[in-house]
N, CA, C and O atoms as CSV, one atom per row, in Angstrom:
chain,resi,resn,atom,element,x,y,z
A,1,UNK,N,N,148.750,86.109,130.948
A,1,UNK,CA,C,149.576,86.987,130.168
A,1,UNK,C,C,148.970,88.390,130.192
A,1,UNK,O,O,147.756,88.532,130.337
A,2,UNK,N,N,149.801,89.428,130.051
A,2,UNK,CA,C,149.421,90.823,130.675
A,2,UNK,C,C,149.132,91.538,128.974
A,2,UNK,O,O,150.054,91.673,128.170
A,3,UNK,N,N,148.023,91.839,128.747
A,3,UNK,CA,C,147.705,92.863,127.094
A,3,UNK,C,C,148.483,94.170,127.251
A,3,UNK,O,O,148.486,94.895,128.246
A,4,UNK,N,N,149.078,94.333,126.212
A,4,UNK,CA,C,149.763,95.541,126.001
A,4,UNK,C,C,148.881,96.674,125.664
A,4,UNK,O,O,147.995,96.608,124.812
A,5,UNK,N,N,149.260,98.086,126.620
A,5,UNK,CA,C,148.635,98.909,126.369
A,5,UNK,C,C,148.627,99.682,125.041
A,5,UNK,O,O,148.223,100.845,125.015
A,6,UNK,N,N,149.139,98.954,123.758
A,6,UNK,CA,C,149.000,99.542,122.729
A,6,UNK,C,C,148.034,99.194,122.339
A,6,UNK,O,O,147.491,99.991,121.574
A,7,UNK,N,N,147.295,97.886,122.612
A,7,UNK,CA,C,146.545,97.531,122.065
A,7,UNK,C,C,144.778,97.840,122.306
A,7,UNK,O,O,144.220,97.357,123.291
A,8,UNK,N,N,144.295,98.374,121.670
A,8,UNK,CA,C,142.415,98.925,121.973
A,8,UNK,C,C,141.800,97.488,122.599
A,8,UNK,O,O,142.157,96.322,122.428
A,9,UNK,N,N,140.680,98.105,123.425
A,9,UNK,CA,C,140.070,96.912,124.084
A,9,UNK,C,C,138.394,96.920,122.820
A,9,UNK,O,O,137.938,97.872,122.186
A,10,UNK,N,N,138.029,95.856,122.872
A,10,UNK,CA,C,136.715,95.756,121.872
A,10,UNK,C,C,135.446,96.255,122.974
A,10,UNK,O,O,135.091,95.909,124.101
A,11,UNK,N,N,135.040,97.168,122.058
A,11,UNK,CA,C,133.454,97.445,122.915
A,11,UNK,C,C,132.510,96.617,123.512
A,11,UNK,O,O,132.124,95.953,122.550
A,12,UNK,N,N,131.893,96.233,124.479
A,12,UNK,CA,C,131.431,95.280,125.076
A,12,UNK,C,C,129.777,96.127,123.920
A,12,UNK,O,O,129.106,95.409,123.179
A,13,UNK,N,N,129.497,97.694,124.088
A,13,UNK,CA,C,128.479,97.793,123.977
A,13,UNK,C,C,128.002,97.918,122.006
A,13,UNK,O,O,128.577,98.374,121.018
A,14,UNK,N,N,126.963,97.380,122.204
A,14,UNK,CA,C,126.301,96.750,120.526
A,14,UNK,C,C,126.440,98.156,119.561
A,14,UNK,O,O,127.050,98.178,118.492
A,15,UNK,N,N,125.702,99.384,120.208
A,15,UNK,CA,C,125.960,100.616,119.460
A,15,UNK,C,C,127.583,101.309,119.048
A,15,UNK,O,O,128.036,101.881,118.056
A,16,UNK,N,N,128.083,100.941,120.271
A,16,UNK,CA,C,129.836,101.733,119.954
A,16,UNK,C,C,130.470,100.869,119.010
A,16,UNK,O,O,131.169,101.402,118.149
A,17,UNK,N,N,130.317,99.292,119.025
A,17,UNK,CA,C,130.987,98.224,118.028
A,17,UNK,C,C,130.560,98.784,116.443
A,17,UNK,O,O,131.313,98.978,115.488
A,18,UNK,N,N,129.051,98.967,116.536
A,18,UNK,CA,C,128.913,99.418,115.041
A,18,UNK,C,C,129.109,100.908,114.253
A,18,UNK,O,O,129.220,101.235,113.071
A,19,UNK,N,N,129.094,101.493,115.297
A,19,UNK,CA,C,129.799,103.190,115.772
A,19,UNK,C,C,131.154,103.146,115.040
A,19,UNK,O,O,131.615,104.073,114.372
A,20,UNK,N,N,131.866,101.673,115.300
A,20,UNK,CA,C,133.459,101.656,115.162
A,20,UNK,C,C,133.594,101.225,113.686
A,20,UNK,O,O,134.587,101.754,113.185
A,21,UNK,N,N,133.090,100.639,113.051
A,21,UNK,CA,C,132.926,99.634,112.136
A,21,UNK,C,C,132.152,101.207,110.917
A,21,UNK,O,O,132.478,101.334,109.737
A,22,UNK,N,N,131.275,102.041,111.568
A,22,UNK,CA,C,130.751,102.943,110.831
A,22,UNK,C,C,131.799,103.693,110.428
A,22,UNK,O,O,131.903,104.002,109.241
A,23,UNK,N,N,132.746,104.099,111.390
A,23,UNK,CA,C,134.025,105.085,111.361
A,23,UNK,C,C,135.050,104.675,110.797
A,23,UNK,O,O,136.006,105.338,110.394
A,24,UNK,N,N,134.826,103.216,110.739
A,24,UNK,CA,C,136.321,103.012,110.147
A,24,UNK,C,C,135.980,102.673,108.128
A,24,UNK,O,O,136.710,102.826,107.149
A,25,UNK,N,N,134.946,102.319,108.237
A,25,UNK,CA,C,134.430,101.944,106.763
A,25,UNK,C,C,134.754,103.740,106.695
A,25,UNK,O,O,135.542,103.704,105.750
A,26,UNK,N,N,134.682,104.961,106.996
A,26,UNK,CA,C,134.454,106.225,106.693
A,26,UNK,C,C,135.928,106.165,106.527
A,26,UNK,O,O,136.481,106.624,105.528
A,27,UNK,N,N,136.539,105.620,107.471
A,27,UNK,CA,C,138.270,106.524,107.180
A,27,UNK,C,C,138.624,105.810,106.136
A,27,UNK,O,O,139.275,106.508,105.358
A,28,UNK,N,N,138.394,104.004,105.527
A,28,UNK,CA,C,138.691,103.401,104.788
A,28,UNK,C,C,138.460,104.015,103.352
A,28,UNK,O,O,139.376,104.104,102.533
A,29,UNK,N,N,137.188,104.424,103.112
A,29,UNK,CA,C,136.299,105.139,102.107
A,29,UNK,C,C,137.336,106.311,101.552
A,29,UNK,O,O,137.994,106.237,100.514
A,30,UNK,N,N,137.318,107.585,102.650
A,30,UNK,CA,C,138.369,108.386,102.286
A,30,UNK,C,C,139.123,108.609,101.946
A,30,UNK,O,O,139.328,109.590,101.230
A,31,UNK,N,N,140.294,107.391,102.476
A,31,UNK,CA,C,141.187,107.282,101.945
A,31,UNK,C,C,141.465,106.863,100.319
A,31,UNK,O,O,142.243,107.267,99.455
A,32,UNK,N,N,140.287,105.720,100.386
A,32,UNK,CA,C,140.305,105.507,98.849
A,32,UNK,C,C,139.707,106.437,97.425
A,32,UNK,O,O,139.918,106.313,96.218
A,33,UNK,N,N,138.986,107.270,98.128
A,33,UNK,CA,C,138.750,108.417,97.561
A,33,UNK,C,C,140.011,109.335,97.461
A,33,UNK,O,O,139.842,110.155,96.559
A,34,UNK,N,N,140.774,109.422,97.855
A,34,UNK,CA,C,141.799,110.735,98.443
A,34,UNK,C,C,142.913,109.967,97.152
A,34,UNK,O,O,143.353,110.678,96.248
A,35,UNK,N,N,143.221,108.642,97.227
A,35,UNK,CA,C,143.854,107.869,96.687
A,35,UNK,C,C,143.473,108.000,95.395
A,35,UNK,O,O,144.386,108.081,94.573
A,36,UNK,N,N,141.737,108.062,94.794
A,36,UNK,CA,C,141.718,108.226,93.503
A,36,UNK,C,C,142.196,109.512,92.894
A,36,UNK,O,O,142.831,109.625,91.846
A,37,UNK,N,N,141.778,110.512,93.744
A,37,UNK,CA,C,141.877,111.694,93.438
A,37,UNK,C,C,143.511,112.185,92.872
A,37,UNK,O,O,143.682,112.618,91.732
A,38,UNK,N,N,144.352,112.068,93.625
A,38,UNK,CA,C,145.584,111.780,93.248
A,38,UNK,C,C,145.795,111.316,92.218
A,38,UNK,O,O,146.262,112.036,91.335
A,39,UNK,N,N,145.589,110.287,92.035
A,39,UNK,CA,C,145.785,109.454,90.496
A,39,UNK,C,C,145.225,110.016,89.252
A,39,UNK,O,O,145.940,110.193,88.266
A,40,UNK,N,N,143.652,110.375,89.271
A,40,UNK,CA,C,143.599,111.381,88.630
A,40,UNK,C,C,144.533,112.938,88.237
A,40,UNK,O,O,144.948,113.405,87.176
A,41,UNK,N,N,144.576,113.290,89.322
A,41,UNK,CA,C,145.915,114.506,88.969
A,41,UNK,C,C,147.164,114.164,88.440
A,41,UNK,O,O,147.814,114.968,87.772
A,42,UNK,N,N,147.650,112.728,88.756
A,42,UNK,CA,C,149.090,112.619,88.529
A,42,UNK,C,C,148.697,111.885,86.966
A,42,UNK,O,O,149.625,112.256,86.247
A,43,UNK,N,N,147.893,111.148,86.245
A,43,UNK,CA,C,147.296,110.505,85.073
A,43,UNK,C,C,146.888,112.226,84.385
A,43,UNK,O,O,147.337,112.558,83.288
A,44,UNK,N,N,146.170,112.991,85.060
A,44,UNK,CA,C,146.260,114.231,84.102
A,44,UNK,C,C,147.418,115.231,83.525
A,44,UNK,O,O,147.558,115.890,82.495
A,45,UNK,N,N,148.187,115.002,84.731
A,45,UNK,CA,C,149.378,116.066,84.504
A,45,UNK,C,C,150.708,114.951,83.281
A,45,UNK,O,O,151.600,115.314,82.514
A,46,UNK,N,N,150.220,113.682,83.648
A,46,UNK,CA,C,151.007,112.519,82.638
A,46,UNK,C,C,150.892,113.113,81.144
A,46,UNK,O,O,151.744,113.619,80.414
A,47,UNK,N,N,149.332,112.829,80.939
A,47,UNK,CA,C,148.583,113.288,79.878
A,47,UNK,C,C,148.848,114.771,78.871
A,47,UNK,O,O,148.950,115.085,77.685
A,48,UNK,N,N,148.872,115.347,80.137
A,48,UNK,CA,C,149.357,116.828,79.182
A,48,UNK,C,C,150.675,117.100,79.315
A,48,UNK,O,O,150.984,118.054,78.601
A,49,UNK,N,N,151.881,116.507,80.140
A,49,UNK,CA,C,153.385,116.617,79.240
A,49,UNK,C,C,153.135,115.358,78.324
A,49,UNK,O,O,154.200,114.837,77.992
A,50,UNK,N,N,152.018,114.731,77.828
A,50,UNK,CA,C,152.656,113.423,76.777
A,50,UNK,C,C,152.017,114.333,75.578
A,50,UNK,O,O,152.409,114.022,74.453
A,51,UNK,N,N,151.193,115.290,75.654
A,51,UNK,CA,C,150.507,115.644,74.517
A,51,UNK,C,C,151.044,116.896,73.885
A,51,UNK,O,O,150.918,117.443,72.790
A,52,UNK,N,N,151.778,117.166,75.146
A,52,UNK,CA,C,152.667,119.074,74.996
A,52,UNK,C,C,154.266,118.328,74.003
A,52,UNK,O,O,154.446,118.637,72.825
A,53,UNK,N,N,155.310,117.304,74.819
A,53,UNK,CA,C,155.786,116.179,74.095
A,53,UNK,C,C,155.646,115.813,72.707
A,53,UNK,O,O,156.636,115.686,71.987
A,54,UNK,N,N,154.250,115.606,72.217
A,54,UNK,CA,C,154.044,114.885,70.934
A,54,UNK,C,C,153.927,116.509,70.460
A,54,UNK,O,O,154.971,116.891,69.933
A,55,UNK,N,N,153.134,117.280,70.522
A,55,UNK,CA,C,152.715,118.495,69.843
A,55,UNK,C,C,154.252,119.470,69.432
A,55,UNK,O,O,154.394,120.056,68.359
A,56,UNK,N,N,155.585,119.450,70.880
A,56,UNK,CA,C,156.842,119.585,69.995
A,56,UNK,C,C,157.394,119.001,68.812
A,56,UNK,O,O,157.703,119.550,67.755
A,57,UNK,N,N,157.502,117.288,69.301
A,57,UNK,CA,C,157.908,116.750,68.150
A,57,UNK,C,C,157.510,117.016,66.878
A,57,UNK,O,O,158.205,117.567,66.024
A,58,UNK,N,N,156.355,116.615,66.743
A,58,UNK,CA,C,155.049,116.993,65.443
A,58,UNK,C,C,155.307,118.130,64.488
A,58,UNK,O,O,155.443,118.158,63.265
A,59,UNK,N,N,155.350,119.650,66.011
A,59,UNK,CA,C,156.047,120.877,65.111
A,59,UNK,C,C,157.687,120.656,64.621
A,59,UNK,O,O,157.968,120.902,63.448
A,60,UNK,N,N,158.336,120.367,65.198
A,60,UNK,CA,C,159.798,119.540,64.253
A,60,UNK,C,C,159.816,119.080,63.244
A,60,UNK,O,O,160.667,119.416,62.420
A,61,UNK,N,N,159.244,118.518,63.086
A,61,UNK,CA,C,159.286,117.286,62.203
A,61,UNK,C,C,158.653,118.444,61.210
A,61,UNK,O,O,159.194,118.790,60.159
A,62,UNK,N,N,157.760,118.835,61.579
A,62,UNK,CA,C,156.768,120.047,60.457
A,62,UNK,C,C,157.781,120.748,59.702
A,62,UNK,O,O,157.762,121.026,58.503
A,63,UNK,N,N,158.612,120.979,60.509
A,63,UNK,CA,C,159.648,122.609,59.907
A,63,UNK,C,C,160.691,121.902,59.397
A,63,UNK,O,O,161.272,122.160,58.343
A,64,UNK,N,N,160.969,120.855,60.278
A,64,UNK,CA,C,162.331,120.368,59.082
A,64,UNK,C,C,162.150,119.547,57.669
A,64,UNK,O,O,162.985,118.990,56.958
A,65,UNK,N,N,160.847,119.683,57.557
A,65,UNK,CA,C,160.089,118.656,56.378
A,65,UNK,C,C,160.069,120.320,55.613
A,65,UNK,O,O,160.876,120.637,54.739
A,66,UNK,N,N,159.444,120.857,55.922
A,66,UNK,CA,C,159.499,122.266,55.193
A,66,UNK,C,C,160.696,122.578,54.470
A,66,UNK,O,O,160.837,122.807,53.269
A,67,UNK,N,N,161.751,122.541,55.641
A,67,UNK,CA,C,162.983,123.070,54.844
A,67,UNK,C,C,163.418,122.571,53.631
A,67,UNK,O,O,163.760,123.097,52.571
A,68,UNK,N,N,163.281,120.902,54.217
A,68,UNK,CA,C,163.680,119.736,53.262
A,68,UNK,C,C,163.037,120.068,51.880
A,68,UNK,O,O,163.847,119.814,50.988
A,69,UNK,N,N,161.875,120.541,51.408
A,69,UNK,CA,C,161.207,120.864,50.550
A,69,UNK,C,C,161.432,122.095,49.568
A,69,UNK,O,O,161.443,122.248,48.346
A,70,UNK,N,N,161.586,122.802,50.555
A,70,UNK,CA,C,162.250,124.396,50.050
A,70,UNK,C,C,163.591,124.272,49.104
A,70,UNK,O,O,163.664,124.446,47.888
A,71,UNK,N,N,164.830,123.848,50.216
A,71,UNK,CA,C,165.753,123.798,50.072
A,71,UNK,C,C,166.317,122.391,48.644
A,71,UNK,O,O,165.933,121.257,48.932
A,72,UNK,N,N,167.022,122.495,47.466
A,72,UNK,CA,C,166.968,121.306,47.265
A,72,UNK,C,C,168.320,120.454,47.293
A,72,UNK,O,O,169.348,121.043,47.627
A,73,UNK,N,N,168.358,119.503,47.059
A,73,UNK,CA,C,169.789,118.405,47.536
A,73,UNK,C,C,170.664,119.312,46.989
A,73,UNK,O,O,170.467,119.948,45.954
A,74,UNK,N,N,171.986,119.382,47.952
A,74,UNK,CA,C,173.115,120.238,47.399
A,74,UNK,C,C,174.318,119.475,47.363
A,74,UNK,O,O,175.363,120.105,47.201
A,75,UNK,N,N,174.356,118.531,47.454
A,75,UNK,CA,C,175.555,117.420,47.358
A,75,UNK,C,C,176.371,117.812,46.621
A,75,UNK,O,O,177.511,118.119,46.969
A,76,UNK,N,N,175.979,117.865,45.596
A,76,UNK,CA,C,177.025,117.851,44.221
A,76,UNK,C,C,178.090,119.075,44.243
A,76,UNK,O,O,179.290,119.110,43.972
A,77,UNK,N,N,176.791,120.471,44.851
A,77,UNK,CA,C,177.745,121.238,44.198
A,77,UNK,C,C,178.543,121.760,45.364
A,77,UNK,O,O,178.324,121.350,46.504
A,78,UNK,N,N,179.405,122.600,45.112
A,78,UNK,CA,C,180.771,122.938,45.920
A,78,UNK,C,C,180.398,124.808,45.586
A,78,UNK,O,O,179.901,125.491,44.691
A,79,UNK,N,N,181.094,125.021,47.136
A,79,UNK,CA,C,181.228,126.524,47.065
A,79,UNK,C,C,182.310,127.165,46.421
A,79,UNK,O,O,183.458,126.938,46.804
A,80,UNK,N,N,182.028,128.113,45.277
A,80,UNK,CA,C,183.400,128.924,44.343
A,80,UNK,C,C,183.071,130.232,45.466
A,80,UNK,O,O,182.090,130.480,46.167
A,81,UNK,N,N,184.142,130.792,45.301
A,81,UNK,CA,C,184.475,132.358,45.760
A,81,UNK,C,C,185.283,133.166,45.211
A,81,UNK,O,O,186.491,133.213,45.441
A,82,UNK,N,N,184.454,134.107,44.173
A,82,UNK,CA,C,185.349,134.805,43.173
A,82,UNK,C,C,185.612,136.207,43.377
A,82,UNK,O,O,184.780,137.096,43.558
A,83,UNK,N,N,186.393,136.264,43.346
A,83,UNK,CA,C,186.888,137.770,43.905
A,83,UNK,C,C,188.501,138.267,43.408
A,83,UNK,O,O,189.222,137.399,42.918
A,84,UNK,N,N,188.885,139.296,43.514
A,84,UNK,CA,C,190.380,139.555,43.069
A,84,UNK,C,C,191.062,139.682,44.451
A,84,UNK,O,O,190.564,139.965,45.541
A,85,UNK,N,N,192.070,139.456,44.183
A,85,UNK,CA,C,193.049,139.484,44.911
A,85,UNK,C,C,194.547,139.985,44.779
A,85,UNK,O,O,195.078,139.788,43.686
A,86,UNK,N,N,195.290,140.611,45.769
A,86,UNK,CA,C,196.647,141.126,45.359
A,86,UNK,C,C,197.407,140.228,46.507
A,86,UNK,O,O,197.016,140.075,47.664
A,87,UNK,N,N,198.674,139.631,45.864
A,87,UNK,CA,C,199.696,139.017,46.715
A,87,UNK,C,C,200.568,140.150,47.029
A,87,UNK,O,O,201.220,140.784,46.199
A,88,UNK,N,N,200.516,140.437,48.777
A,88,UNK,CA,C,201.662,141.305,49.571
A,88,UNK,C,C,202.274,140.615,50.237
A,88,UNK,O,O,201.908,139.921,51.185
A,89,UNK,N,N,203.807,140.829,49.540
A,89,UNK,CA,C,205.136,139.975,50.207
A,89,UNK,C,C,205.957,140.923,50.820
A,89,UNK,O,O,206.152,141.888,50.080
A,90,UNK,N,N,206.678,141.019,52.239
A,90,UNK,CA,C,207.282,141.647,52.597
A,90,UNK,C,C,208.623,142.060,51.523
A,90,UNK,O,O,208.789,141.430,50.478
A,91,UNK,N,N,209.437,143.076,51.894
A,91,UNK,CA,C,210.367,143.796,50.781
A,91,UNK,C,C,211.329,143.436,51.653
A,91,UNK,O,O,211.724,143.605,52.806
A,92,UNK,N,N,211.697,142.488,49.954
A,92,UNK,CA,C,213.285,142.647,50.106
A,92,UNK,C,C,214.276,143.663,50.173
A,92,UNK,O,O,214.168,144.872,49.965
A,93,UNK,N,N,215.976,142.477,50.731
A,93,UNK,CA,C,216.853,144.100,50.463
A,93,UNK,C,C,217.066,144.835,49.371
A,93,UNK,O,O,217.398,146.020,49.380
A,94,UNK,N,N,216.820,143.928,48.089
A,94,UNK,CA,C,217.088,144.690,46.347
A,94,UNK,C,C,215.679,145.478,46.615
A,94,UNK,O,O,215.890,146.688,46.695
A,95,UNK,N,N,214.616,145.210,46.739
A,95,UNK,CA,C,213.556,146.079,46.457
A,95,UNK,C,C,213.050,146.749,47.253
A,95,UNK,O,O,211.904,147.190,47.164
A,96,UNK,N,N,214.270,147.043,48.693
A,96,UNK,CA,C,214.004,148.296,49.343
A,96,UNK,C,C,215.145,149.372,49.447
A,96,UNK,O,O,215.325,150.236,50.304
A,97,UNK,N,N,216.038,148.982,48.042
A,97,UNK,CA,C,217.094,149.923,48.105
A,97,UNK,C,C,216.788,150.814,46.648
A,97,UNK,O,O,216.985,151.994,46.359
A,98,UNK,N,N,216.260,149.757,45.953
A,98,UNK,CA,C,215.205,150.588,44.711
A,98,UNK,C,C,214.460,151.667,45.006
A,98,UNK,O,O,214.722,152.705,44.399
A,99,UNK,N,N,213.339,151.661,46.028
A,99,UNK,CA,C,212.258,152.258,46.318
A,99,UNK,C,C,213.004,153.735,47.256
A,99,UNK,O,O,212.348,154.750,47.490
A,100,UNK,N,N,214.504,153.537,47.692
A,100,UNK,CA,C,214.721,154.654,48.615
A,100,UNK,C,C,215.597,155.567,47.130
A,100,UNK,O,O,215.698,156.744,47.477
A,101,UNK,N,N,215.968,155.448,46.258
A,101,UNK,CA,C,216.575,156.154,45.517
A,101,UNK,C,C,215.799,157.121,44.812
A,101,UNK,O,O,216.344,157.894,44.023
């Protein structure tokens, strides 16, 4: 059966086998380093929208507790609006034949 040229041939010699095995534990390593590193950034940047998040809510809750305090229950009462007023009705025909004499 004929090996496909995709495939690497194994080093016959003792130094290049452990050469290979040195290089690849290095790319393995890296990667898992590269991999933490990431996680760290994406677990930090988690961290500070969860804390920016709580620190909005927190101030909310602050100010509408404030108001609540200030302000007191108004249920009961109802808005009056006192003021004068004049009723203007358009003119009739008797009281625009008055007004021309």
């Amino acid at each position: 059966m004929e090996r496909s040229r995709i495939q690497g041939r194994v080093p016959n010699n003792p130094f290049a086998q452990a050469l290979s095995v040195v290089a690849g534990l290095l790319v393995v390593g890296a990667a898992f380093f590269l991999g933490l590193v990431f996680l760290a950034i994406f677990l930090g940047l988690f961290a500070i929208a969860g804390i920016a998040i709580a620190a909005r809510v927190w101030w909310i809750k602050r100010k509408l507790g404030r108001q609540a305090v200030a302000t007191p229950d108004r249920r009961d009462d109802t808005v009056v609006l006192e003021g004068e007023y004049v009723v203007v009705e358009p003119p009739t025909e008797e009281s625009g034949s008055e007004d021309r004499q």
